[in-house]
N, C-alpha and C positions, 0 to 999 in steps of 0.2 A: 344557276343552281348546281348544277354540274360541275363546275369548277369549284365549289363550295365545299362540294363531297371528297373532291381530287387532295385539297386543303387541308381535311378532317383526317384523311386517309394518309395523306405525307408527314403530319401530326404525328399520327398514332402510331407508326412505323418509323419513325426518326426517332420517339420518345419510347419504344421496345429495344430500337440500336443503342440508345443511350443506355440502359440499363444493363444492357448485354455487355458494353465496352465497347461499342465497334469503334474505329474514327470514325470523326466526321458524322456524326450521327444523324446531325441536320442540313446535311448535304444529300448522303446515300438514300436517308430515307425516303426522302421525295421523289431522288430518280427510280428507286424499286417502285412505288406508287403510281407514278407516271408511267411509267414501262408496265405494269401490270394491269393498270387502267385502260391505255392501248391496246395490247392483248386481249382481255377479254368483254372490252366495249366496245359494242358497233355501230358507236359512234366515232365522228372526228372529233380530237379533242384539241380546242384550239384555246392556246393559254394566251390573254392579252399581253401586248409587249409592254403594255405598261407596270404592268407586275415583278415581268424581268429587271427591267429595267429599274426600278424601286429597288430590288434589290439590289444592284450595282451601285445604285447612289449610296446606299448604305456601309455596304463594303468602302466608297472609293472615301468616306468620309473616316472610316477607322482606318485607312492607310493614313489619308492627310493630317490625322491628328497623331497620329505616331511622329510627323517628322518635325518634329522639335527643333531649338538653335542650334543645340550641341550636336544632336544627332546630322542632321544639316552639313557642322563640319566636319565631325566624322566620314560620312560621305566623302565628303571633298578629298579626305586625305586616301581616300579606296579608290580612287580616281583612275587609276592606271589598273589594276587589279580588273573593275569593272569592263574596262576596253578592254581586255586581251581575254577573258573569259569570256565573253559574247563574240569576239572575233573568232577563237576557237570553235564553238558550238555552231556559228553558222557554217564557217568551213569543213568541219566534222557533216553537217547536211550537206552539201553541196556534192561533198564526194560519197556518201550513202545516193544519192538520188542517183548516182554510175547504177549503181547493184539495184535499186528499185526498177530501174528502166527495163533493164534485163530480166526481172522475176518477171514485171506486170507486160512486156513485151510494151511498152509505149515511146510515142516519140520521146525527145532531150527535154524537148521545150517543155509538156507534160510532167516528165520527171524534175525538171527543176522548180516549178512552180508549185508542186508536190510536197517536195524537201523546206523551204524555206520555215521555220518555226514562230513564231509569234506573232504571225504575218497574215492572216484567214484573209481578210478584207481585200485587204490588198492585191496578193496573189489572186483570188477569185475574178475581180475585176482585168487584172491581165491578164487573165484564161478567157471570158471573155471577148476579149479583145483581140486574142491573138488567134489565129487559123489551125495552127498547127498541134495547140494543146486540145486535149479534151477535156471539158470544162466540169464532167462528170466526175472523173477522176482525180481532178484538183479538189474539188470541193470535197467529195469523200474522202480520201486523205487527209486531208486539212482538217476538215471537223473530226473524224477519227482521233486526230491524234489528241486534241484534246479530251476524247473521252480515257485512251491508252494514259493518259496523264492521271485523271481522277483515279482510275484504278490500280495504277501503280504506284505515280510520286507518294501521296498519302503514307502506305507501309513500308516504302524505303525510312520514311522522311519523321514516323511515328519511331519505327523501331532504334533510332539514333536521337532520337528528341528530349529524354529522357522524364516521359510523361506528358500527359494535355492537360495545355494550362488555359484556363477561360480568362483569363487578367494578362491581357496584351498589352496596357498602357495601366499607371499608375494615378494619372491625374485624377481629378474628381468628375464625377460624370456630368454629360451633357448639361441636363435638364437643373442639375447644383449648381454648375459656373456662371451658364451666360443668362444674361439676360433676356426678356421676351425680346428686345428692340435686336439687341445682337443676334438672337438666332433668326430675326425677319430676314435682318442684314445678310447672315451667310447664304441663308434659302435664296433670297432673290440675286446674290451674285453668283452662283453656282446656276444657276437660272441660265442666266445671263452668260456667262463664260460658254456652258452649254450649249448653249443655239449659237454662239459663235463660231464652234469647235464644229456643231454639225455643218452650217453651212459652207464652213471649209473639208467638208467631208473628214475630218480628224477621226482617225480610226479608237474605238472604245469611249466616247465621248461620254459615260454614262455614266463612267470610272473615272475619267482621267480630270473633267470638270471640279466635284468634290475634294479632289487632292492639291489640283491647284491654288483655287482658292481659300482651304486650311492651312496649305504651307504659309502663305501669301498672311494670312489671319495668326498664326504661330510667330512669326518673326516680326510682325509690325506690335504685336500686341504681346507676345509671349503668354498669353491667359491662354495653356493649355488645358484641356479635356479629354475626356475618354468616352467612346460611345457604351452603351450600355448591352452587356449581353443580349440580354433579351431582344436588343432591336439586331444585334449582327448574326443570331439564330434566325431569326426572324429573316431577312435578307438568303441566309442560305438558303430557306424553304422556298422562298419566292423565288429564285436562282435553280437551284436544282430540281425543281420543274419544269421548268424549259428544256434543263439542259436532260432527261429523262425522258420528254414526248420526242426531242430532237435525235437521241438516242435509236427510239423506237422506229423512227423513221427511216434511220441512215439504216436497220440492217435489213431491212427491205427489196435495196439498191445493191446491196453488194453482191458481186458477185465471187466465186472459189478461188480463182486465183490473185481476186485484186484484194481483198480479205487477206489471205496468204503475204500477199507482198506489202501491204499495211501494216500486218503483223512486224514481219523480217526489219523492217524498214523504222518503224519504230522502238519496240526492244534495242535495235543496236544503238540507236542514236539516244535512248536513256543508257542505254549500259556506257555508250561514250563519254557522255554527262559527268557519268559517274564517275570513271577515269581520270575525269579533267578534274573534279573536286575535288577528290582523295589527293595527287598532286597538289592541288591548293591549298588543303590544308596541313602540308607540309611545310608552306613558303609564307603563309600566312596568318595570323592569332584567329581569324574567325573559328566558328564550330562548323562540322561537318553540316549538320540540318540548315544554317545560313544559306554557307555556298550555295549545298544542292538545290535547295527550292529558287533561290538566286539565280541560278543556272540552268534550271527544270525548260526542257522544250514546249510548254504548254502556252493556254492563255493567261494571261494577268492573274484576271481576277479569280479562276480556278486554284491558282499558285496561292495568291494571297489568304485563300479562306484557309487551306493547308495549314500557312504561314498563324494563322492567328489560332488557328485549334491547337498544334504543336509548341505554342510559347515563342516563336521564331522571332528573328528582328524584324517586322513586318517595313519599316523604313527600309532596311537593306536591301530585304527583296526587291518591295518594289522600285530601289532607285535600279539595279540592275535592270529590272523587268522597262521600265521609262527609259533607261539608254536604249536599250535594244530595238522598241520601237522607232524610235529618233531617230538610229543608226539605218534600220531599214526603210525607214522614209528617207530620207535625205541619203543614204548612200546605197542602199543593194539597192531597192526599188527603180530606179533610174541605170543603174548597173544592169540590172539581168533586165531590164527594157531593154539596152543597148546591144547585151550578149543575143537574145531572142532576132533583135532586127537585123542583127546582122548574118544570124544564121538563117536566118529567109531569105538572105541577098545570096550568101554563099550556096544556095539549094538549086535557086532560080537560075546563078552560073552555071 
């Protein structure tokens, strides 16, 4: 019942931002709600993860249906572009996590596990794991910065967009194109792909499922589609209540000067972002709002909602945003495992 009310109140507060102009209106709205809700109930309020998670599916189905054939090659031809932009930005982290170490006074290991950007899952479990991090300060860091994302990328990424556009894809909607039998078909392979993805622990499984399987459905079949507003407003609400109680929570834990170095620490690594873009969009045809949100140190699927209220090429993003994970699976993840163990071996001498 409770969560019901949480609903009505993320509702009515996203649909007063709409009217006002804010961005993102059925983003922001929920996490005011949610944070306000926390605050002045004394209750715990606990949002089913099946709700978040609903929303991610929905999100990861409006990316997957953006990536079309052409679109697809296009990519391909950004291919090099995409590598050296996310080589930059994690390197740009790496050497920020020097200057975080020294604000928050913490070990390397801490600091580096801090720094890495698109990474939550991952890093966390090697803090975990490793002795010398503090698992406290990996996690708050890490989720922090995707809240410093919601509140900043947005109005870098609004005031360059030029306008919010609700019509991210052109095709005809969902519920017009396919059939009842094809949309069984997509539900229960995204299903499927799903519990595959989780039981290999595949990081964002909720997201990255749906996109597979449309790309997969776009190029065998090319019968493209477009999800319907209503359901990817929809998805934010259910999205940005999560991420509003989880909000509420982190600033609980925080303490003065890790707050402070969170701050520091962030800011520069978007204002670096930024650096890197504005070059890019000297050497390259995309638009400013692409790169950036392309580029953006946050999570996916935060990027993507951006991506799709702004009019942005929600393909591009997310194919940058999909290397970058790949990359930090298969290449840092195993790298700063290697640099970590060996800085235990060198402490122990």
């Amino acid at each position: 019942m409770f969560q019901l009310l949480l609903v009505i109140l993320a509702l009515s507060v996203g649909f007063l931002l709409m009217k006002v102009g804010m961005i993102l209106p059925w983003l922001f709205g929920p996490i005011i709600a949610a944070v306000l809700c926390s605050k002045f109930s004394r209750r715990t309020i606990v949002w089913p993860k099946v709700l978040g998670d609903l929303g991610l599916f929905i999100l990861g189905a409006q990316i997957g249906a953006a990536f079309t054939r052409q679109v697809v090659l296009d990519i391909k031809d950004d291919a090099v572009n995409i590598v050296i932009l996310n080589m930059l930005l994690l390197a740009a982290a790496v050497l920020l996590s020097l200057l975080f170490k020294k604000i928050v006074d913490c070990t390397f290991e801490t600091a580096l596990l801090s720094s890495i950007p698109g990474a939550l899952s991952q890093m966390i479990v090697m803090a975990e794991e490793n002795k010398q991090a503090n698992l406290l300060v990996v996690t708050l860091s890490q989720t922090s910065r995707l809240l410093f994302v919601i509140m900043i990328v947005p109005l870098v990424s609004s005031w360059q967009s030029g306008g919010v556009s609700h019509a991210a894809h052109k095709a005809p909607s969902l519920f017009m194109q396919l059939s009842p039998l094809s949309f069984i078909l997509l539900v229960l392979s995204t299903a499927a792909v799903y519990r595959l993805m989780t039981k290999i622990h595949f990081p964002v499984p909720q997201l990255l499922a749906p996109i597979l399987v449309l790309i997969i459905w776009n190029m065998m079949t090319e019968q493209t589609f477009s999800i319907p507003y209503m359901l990817v407003a929809l998805a934010q609400v259910l999205f940005g209540i999560r991420i509003g109680l989880q909000m509420y929570s982190l600033s609980n834990q925080l303490s003065r000067r890790l707050f402070v170095g969170i701050c520091i620490h962030n800011l520069l690594l978007i204002g670096a972002t930024l650096v890197m873009v504005i070059v890019f969009t000297w050497l390259t045809a995309h638009p400013f709002n692409d790169l950036f949100l392309s580029a953006a140190p946050g999570g996916m699927a935060q990027i993507i909602v951006v991506g799709i209220e702004t009019g942005a090429n929600v393909a591009m993003i997310s194919s940058y945003h999909i290397f970058r994970i790949f990359f930090i699976l298969l290449i840092v993840t195993p790298l700063v495992q290697y640099i970590l163990k060996k800085s235990q071996i060198d402490k122990r001498l």
